[in-house]
N, C-alpha and C positions, 0 to 999 in steps of 0.2 A: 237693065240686066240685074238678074237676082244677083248678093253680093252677101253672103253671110259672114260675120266673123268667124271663125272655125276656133278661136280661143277664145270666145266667149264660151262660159260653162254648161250653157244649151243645147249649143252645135257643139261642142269638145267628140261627143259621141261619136257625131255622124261625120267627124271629118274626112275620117279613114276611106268612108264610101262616096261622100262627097267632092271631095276633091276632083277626082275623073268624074263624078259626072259633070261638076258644073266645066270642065273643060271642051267636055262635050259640045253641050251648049254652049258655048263660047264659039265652036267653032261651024255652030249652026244647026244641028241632032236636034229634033222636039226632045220634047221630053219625056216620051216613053223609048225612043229611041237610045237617048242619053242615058236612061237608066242601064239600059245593056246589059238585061235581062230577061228571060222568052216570058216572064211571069208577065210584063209589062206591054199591053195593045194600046191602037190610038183607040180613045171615045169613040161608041157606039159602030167598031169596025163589024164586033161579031154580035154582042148583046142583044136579043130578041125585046122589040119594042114592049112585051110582056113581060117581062124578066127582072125582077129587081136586081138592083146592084150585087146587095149583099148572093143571094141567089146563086145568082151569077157565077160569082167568083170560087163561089163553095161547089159548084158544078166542073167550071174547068179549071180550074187554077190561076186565071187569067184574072188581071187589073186593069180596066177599060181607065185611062192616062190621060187627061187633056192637058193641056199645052199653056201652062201655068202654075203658079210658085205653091198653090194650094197641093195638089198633085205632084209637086217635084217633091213637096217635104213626105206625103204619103209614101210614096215611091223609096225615099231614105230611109219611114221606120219599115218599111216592109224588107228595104234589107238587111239592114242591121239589126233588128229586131223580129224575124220574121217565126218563131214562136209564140211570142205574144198576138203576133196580126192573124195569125191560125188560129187561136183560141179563140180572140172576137169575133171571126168570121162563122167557126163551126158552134160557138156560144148562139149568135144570133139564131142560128139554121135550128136549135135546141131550146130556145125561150119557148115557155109558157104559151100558149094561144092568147091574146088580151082581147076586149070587148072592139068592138068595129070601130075603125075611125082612131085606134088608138095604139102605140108601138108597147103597152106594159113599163112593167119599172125594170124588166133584164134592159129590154133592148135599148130603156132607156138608160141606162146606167152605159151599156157596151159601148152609143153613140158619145158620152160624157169620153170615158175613154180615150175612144177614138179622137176625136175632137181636141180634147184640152186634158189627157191624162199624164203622169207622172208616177211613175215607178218608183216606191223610196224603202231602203232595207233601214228599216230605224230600230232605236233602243226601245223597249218598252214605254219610259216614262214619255217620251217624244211623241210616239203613239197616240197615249192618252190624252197628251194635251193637246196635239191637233183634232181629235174630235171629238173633244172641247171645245175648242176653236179658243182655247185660254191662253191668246197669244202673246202679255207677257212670258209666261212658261216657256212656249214656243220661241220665242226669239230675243226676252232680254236675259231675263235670272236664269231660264234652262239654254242659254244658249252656246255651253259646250258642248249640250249632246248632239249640234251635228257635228263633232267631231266624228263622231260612229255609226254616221249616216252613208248612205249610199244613195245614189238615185240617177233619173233618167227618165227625162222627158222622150211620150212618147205620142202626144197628141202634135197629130197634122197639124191641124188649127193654129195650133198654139204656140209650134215652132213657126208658121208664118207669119205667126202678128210679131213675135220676138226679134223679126227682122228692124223692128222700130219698138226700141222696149220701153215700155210705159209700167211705173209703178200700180198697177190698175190689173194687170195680166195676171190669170186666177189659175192654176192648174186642179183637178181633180185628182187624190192622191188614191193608189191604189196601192195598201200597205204588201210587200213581200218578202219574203226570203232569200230572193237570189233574181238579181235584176236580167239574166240570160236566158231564165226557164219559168218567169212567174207566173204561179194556180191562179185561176179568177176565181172567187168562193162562188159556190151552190146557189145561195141564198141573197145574189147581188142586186142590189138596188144603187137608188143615187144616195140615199141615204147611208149606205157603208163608203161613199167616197167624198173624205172631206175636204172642204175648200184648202188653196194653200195659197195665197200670192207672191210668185214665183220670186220676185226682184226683192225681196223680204228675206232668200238665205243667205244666209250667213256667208260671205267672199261672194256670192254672185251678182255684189252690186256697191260700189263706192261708200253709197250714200244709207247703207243701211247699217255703216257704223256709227250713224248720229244714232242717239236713241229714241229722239223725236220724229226719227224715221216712218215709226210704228205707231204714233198718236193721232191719224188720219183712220177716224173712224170710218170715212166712205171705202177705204179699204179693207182695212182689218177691223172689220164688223164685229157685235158681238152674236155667240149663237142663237139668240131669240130672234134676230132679225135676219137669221138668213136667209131664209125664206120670203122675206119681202123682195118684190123687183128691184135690181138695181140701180141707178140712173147717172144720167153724166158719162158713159162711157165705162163703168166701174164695173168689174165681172166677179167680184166674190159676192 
């Protein structure tokens, strides 16, 4: 049985919507059911074997739902978040044409997103240092400015691995203004979304008050090597 902490600062968000559905489920509802919403179908009910997902979705409004925690978290930010999920959907249906065999840097940026994104209204200097990736800045000497941080994790993904949170778990920050209505820029790539390893802020983790917390360079990389693959499990 899925089992989130709903006071953890991950799910804080999604309690409001969560709650009744995981009741749902409890009481037996798949999970497009549970969500108990018309947006939400079982897998492959109506979806034309030809038909991409994304497609799809931007055609009927409909979220083909399978019957698993990956799915139940998509189902969460689509409700609680369901201007942003509009925006990647009709962003996708708007990217660039790319070379065959290949989704481009929008779509790939949209799938980051979707995936492992994080929504964060920050100060300027906070900003700068996360794409930087100059994570003292970020988390020991700059680290009252998330006092005047905002944020909200909105990747599926990413809230499902947080089910069992490992210091390792990387989100993709997508800088904005206002965590209920945020623009995706024109000019998106992965490269305007920098890493962030989520168990690293500031109150979202016991153990990130040691300051040796942040001396594991297999997490908190420096920025020449982000771009190398990661290993052992490690996702920044």
């Amino acid at each position: 049985m899925i089992d989130p902490d709903w006071a953890a600062p991950w799910f804080a968000p999604y309690a409001g919507v969560g709650e009744p559905v995981l009741a749902r489920l409890r009481a037996g509802q798949p999970v497009y059911a549970a969500l108990a919403h018309p947006r939400f179908e079982p897998d492959g009910a109506r979806q034309p074997a030809d038909e991409g997902y994304e497609a799809y979705v931007a055609r009927t409004g409909r979220v083909p739902t399978r019957h698993n925690a990956h799915d139940l978290f998509n189902g969460l930010v689509w409700l609680r978040n369901p201007v942003f999920k509009r925006a990647l959907n009709e962003a996708h249906q708007t990217a660039p044409p790319a070379p065959a065999g290949r989704r481009g840097p929008v779509r790939d940026a949209l799938t980051l997103l979707d995936e492992s994104g994080i929504l964060l209204v920050a100060p300027a200097p906070l900003r700068a240092a996360l794409r930087a990736q100059d994570w003292p800045a970020v988390f020991i000497w700059g680290r009252t400015a998330w006092q005047g941080a905002q944020m909200r994790i909105v990747g599926h993904a990413l809230l499902e691995k947080l089910l069992q949170p490992r210091k390792a778990w990387c989100a993709r920050v997508l800088f904005v203004d206002d965590l209920d209505a945020p623009a995706l820029p024109a000019d998106l790539s992965p490269g305007l979304l920098p890493p962030l390893p989520v168990l690293g802020i500031p109150g979202w983790w016991p153990a990130n008050e040691e300051e040796g917390f942040y001396a594991d360079d297999r997490v908190f990389r420096p920025k020449r090597l982000a771009s190398a693959p990661a290993t052992g499990g490690f996702a920044c």
